[in-house]
Legacy VTK file of the C-alpha trace (Angstrom):
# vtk DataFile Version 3.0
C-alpha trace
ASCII
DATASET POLYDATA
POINTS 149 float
0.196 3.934 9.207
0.060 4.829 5.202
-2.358 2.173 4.675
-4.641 3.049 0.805
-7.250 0.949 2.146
-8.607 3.068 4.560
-11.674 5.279 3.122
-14.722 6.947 3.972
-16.571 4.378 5.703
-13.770 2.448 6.700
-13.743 1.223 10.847
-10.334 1.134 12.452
-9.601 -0.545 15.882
-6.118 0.088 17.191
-4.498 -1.258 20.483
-4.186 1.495 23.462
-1.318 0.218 25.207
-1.094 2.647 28.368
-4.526 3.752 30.290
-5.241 7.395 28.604
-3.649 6.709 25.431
-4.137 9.628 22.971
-5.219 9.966 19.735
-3.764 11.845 16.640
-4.245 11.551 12.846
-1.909 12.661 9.985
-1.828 13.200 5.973
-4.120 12.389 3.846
-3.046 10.458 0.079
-4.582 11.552 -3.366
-3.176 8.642 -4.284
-0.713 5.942 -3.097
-0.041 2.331 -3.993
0.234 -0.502 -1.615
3.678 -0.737 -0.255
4.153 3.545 -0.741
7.999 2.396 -1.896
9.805 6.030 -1.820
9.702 8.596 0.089
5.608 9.738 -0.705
2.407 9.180 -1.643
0.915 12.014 -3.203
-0.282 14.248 -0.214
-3.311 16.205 0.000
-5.528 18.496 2.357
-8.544 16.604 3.827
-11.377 17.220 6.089
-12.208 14.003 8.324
-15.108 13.325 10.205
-14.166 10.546 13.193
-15.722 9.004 15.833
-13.552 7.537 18.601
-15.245 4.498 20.823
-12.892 3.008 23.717
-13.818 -1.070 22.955
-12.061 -2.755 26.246
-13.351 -6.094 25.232
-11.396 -6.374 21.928
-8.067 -7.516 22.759
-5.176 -6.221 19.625
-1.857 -6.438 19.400
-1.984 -4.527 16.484
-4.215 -2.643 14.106
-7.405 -4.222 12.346
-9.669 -2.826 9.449
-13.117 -3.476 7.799
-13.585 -0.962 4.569
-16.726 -0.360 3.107
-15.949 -1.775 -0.391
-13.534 -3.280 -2.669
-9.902 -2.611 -2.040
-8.768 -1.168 -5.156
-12.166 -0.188 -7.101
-10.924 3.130 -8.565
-7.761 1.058 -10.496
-9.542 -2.710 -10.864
-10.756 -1.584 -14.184
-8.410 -3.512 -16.554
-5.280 -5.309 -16.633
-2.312 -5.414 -14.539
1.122 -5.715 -15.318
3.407 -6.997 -12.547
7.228 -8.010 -11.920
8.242 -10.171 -9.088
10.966 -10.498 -6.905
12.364 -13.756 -5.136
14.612 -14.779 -2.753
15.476 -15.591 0.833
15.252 -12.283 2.145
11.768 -10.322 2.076
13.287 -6.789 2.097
15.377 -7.527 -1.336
12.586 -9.693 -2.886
10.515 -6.025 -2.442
13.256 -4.045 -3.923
13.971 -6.429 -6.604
10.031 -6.271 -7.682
10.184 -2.752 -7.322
13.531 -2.403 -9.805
11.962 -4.778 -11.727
9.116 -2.362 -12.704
11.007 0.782 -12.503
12.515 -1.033 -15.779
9.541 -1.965 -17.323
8.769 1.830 -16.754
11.544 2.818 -18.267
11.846 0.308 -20.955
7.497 0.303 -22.098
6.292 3.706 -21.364
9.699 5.407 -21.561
9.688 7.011 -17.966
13.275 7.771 -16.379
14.085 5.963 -13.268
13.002 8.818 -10.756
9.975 9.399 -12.407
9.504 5.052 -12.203
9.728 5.110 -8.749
7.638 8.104 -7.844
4.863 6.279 -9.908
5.212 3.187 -8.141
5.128 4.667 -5.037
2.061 6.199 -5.802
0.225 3.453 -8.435
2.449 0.221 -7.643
0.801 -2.652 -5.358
3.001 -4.465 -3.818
1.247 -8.215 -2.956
2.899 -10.823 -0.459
2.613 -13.798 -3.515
4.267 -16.510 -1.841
5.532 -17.270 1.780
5.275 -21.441 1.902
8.007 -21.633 -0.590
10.523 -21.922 1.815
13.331 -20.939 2.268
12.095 -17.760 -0.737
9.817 -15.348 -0.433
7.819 -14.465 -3.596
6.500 -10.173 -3.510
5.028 -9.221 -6.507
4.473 -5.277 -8.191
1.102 -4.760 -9.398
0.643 -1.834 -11.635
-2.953 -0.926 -12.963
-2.948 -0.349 -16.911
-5.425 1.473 -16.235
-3.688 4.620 -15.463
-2.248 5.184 -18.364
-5.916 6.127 -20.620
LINES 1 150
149 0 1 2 3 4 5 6 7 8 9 10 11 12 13 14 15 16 17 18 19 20 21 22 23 24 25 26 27 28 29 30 31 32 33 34 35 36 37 38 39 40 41 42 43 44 45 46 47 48 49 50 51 52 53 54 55 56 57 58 59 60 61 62 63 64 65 66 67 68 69 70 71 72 73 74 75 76 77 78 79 80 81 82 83 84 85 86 87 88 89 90 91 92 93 94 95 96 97 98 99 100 101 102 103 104 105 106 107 108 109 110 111 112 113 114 115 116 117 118 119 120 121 122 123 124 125 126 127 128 129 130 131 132 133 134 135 136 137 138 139 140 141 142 143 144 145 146 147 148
């Protein structure tokens, strides 16, 4: 559940679906953008604190979030640039965003296409734009200008 959003001070509820449901937590990001589109985020050691409540009143049928801030505050600084795919099917309007800036990448900061889509797994926010558009889905990739001071 590779999800940037959740930071120090961020609350998680998750579903237990059998009675004595464990518990287990993995890697921690550096850095990772929303949508994590190859392979990694940029991995790192961490130290977390938790505490676990059992909430038997909260009925989920899958995970919910509050964080204690904005959701992007380190890379909301400046502009964006973003590319767009569109098309009946969501899974190739994501990929066709995600070429879309791996060739911006390429073509405006001169970046070869591996090193394009490690960045934009790790910088690249990928936003649901449009699903009422019928029968196309509209997924946009949001890159922070930003990064590149």
């Amino acid at each position: 559940m590779d999800t940037k959003q959740l930071v120090v001070g961020s609350s998680v509820w998750l579903p237990v679906e059998v009675d004595g449901g464990l518990f287990s937590i993995g890697d921690a990001h550096a850095a990772q953008g929303d949508g994590e589109v190859c392979i990694t985020a940029i991995e790192t050691g961490a130290t977390t604190r938790l505490r676990l409540t059992v909430v038997s009143d909260m009925p989920l049928s899958a995970p919910e979030f509050v964080t204690p801030g904005p959701l992007t505050p380190a890379a909301n600084t400046g502009s964006w640039y973003g590319t767009m795919g569109i098309g009946p099917d969501l899974m190739e309007a994501t990929k066709d965003a995600v070429r879309a800036m791996i060739r911006y990448l390429g073509r405006e900061r001169g970046l070869t296409p591996n090193e394009s889509y490690v960045l934009a797994s790790v910088a690249v926010d990928l936003k649901l734009s449009e699903v009422v558009g019928a029968p196309n889905w509209v997924v946009s990739a949001c890159l922070p200008q930003s990064i590149f001071r």
